[in-house]
C-alpha positions in Angstrom: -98.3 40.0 -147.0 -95.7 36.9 -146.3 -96.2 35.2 -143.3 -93.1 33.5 -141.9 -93.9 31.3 -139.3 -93.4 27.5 -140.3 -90.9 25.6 -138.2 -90.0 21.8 -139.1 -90.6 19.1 -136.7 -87.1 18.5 -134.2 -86.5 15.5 -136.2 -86.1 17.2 -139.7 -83.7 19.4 -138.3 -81.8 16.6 -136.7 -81.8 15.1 -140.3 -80.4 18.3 -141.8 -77.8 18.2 -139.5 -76.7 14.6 -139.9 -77.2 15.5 -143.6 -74.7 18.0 -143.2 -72.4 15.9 -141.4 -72.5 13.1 -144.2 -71.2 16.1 -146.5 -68.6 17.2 -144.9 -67.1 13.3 -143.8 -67.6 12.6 -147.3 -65.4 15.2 -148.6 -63.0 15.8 -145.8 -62.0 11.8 -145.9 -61.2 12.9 -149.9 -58.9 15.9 -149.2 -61.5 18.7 -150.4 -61.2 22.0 -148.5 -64.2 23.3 -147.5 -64.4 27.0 -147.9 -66.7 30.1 -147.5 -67.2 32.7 -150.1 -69.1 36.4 -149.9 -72.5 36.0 -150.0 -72.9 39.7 -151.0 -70.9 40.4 -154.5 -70.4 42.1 -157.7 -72.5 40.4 -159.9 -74.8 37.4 -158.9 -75.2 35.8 -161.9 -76.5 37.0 -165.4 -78.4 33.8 -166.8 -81.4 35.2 -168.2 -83.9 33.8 -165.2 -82.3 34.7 -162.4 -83.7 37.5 -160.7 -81.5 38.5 -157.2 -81.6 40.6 -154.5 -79.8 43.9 -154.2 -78.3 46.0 -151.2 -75.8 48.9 -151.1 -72.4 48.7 -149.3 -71.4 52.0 -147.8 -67.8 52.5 -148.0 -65.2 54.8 -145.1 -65.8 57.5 -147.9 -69.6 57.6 -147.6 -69.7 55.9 -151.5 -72.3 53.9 -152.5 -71.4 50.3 -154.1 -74.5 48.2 -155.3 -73.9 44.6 -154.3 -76.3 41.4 -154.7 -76.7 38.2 -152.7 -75.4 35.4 -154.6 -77.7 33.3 -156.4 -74.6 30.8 -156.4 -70.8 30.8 -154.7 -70.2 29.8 -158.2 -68.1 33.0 -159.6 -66.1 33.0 -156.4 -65.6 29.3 -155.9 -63.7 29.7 -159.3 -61.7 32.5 -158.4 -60.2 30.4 -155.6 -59.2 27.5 -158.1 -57.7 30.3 -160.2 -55.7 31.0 -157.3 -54.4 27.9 -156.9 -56.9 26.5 -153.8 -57.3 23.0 -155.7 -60.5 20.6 -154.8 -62.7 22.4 -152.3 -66.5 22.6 -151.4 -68.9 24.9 -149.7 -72.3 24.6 -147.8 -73.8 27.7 -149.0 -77.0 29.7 -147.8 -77.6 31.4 -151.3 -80.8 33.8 -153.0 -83.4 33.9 -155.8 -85.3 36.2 -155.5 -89.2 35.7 -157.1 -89.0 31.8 -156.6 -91.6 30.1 -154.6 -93.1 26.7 -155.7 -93.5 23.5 -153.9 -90.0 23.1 -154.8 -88.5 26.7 -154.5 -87.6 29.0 -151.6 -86.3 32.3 -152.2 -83.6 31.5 -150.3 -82.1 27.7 -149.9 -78.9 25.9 -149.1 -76.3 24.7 -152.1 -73.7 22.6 -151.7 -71.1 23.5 -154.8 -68.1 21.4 -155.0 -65.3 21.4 -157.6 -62.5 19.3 -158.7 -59.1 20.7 -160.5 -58.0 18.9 -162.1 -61.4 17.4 -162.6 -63.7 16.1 -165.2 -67.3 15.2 -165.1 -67.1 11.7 -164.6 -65.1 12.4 -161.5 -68.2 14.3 -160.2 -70.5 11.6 -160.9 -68.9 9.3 -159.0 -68.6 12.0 -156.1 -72.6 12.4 -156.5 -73.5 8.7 -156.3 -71.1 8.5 -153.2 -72.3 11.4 -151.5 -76.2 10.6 -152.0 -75.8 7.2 -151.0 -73.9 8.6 -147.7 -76.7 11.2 -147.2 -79.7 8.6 -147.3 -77.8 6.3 -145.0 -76.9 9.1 -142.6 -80.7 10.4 -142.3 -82.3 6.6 -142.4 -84.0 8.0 -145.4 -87.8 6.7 -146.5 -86.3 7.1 -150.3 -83.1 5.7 -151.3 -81.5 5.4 -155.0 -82.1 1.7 -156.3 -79.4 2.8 -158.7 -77.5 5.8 -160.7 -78.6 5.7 -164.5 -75.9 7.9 -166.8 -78.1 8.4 -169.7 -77.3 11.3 -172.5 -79.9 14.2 -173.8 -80.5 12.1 -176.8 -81.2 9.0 -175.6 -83.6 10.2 -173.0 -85.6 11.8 -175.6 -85.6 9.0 -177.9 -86.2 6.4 -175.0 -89.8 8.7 -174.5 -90.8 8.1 -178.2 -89.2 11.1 -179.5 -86.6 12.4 -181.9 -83.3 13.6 -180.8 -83.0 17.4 -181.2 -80.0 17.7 -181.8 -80.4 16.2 -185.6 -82.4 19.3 -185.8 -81.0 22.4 -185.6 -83.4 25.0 -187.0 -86.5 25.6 -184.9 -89.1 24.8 -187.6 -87.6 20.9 -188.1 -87.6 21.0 -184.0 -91.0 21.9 -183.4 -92.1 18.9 -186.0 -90.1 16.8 -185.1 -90.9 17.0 -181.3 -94.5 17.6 -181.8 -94.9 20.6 -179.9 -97.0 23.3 -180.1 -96.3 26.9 -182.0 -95.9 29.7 -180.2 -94.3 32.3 -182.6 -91.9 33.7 -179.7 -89.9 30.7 -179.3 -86.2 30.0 -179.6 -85.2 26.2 -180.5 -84.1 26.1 -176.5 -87.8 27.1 -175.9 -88.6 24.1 -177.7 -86.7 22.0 -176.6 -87.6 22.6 -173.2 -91.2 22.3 -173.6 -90.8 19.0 -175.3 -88.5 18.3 -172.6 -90.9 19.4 -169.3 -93.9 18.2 -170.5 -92.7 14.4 -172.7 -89.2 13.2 -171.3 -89.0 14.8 -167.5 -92.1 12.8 -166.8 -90.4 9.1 -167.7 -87.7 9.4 -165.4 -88.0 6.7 -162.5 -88.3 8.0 -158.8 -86.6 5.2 -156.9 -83.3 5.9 -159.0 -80.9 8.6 -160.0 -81.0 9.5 -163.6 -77.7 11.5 -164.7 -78.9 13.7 -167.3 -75.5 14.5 -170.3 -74.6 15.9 -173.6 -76.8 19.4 -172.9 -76.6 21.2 -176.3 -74.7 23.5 -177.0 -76.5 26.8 -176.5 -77.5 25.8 -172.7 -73.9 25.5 -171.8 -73.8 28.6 -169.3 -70.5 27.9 -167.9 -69.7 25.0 -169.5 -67.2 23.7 -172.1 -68.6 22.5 -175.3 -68.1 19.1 -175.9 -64.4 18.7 -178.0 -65.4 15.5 -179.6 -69.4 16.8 -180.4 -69.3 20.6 -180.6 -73.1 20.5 -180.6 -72.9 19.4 -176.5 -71.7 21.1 -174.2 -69.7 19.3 -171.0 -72.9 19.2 -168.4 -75.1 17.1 -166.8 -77.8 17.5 -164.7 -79.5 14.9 -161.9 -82.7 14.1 -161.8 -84.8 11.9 -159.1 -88.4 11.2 -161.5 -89.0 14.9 -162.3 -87.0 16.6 -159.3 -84.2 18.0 -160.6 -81.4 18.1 -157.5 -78.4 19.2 -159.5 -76.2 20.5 -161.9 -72.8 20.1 -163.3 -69.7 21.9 -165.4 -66.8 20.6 -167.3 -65.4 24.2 -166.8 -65.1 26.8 -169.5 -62.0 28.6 -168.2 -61.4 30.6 -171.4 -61.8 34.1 -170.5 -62.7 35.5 -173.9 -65.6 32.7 -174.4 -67.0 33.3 -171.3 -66.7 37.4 -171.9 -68.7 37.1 -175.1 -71.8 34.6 -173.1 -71.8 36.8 -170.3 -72.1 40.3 -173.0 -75.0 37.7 -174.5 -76.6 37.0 -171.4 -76.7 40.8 -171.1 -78.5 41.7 -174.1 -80.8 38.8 -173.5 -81.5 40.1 -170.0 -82.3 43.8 -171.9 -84.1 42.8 -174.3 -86.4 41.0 -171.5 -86.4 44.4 -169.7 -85.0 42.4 -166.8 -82.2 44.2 -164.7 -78.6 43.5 -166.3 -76.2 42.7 -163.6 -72.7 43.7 -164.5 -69.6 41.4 -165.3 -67.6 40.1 -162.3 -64.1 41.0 -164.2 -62.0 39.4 -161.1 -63.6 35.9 -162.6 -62.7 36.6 -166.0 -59.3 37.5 -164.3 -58.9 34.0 -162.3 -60.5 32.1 -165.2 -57.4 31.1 -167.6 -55.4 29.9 -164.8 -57.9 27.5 -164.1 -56.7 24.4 -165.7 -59.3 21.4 -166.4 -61.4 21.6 -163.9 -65.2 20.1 -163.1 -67.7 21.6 -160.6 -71.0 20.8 -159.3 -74.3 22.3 -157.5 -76.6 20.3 -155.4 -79.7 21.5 -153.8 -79.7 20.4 -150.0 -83.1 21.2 -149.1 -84.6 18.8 -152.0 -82.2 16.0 -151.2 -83.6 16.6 -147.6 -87.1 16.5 -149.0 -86.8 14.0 -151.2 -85.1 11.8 -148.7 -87.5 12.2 -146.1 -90.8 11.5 -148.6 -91.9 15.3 -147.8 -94.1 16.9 -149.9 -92.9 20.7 -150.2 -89.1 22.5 -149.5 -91.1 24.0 -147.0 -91.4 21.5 -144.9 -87.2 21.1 -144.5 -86.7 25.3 -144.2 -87.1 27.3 -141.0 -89.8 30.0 -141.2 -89.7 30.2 -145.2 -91.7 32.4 -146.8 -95.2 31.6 -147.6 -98.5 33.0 -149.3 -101.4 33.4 -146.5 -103.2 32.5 -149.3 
């Protein structure tokens, strides 16, 4: 059984309110319109490792409608820049379901923000604003000596290793990264294994390394790189191994994006995980998008991180947890 009983002290939620404050100053002062999104939709998501929850919406007509909690506002933040909404942001409570760690909560607080026009650089400098705000606002024990913009390659060759994306087929990979074989592998399993276990671990604490140049096949909803089609436009943030956030130059073709989500699909099937279906009003919103950028930050570890705390736990009211 769960037990759900764990309340932070008074002073960490006054530091998730002044938290949430710094947010919202920091992005009303710039024009961004914060907005609120369904949590409860169509389709939560189809990456291959999200798992989310469902319920059932009952209709005037007694019809059934599954629905799922959002594992993002994502999908819907988009449809509002297809619409025309321009730069805007959300605070969003949002769900995973089967993730518990020191660092996961089944359900946790996002803050997504997106820029159109926008490009990634233009979130950068938002992020290193914002965090820089955020520690000041909660007097925080941890605060970033510096931001470091470093690209995929370079972090793995700055840990003593090759860059993977001089090698595309899995066998070259797996030599050339010295990792282990395990015969159900793809190149991104790989990759990431050289990736969690050599290159996550050199990444200083006291400052913000801006992770860039994913390749190609972990774009998700990204655009792939126009001047290196074997990147894709994203970058994650990284304080030593915690990884706070992740960002989009936006695909906003609708076709592309069809034929990843139909892929994601078959992954998912093939897994014999559930297969979410495709939320066709995004693919409807999506080409009249424009050049846009968009971000997600995890609230709950920047709260963490900022106040030297050990677990997400300690920052979420009555999460769930393993008598165990």
């Amino acid at each position: 059984m769960i037990r759900r009983d764990r309340v932070p002290e008074r002073p960490v939620l006054e530091a998730r309110k002044r938290m949430n404050d710094a947010v919202r100053r920091y992005f009303d002062s710039r024009g961004l319109l914060e907005v609120e999104t369904p949590i409860a939709v169509v389709s939560p998501g189809l990456e291959p490792h999200l798992f989310a929850f469902e319920t059932i919406e009952v209709g005037p007509d007694n019809a059934s409608t599954p629905l799922y909690l959002h594992t993002s506002p994502e999908y819907a933040m988009k449809r509002l820049l297809g619409r025309g909404i321009g730069d805007c942001y959300q605070i969003a409570r949002v769900f995973r379901n089967g993730e518990r760690s020191r660092t996961h909560t089944p359900e946790f607080t996002m803050l997504e923000w997106y820029r159109a026009p926008g490009t990634l650089n233009a979130i950068m400098d938002d992020l290193e604003g914002l965090l820089s705000d955020i520690a000041e606002a909660v007097d925080a024990q941890w605060r970033p000596a510096r931001f470091v913009r470093l690209s995929v390659s370079e972090a793995f060759v700055r840990a003593g290793l090759a860059d993977p994306l001089e090698h595309p087929l899995i066998d070259g990979l797996r030599a050339a990264l010295a990792v282990r074989r395990v015969d159900s592998d793809t190149w991104d399993d790989v990759f990431h294994r050289a990736f969690f276990e050599k290159v996550e671990p050199t990444f200083p604490k006291d400052e913000g390394t801006i992770l860039y140049g994913y390749p190609a096949s972990m774009a998700a909803l990204a655009r792939t790189d126009a001047t290196d089609p074997r990147r894709a436009e994203r970058f994650e943030l990284y304080v030593g191994p915690l990884e706070l956030a992740n960002a989009f130059g936006e695909l906003t073709d609708p076709v592309e994006q069809r034929a990843r989500f139909l892929e994601d699909q078959a992954i998912r099937r093939g897994l014999g995980r559930p297969v979410y279906p495709i939320d066709e009003g995004l693919l409807a919103d999506l080409g009249k998008i424009g050049e846009a950028a968009g971000i997600a930050l995890g609230l709950d570890r920047v709260l963490m991180l900022c106040l030297g705390l050990d677990s997400i736990q300690d920052v979420v009211v009555l999460p769930p947890e393993d008598p165990r």
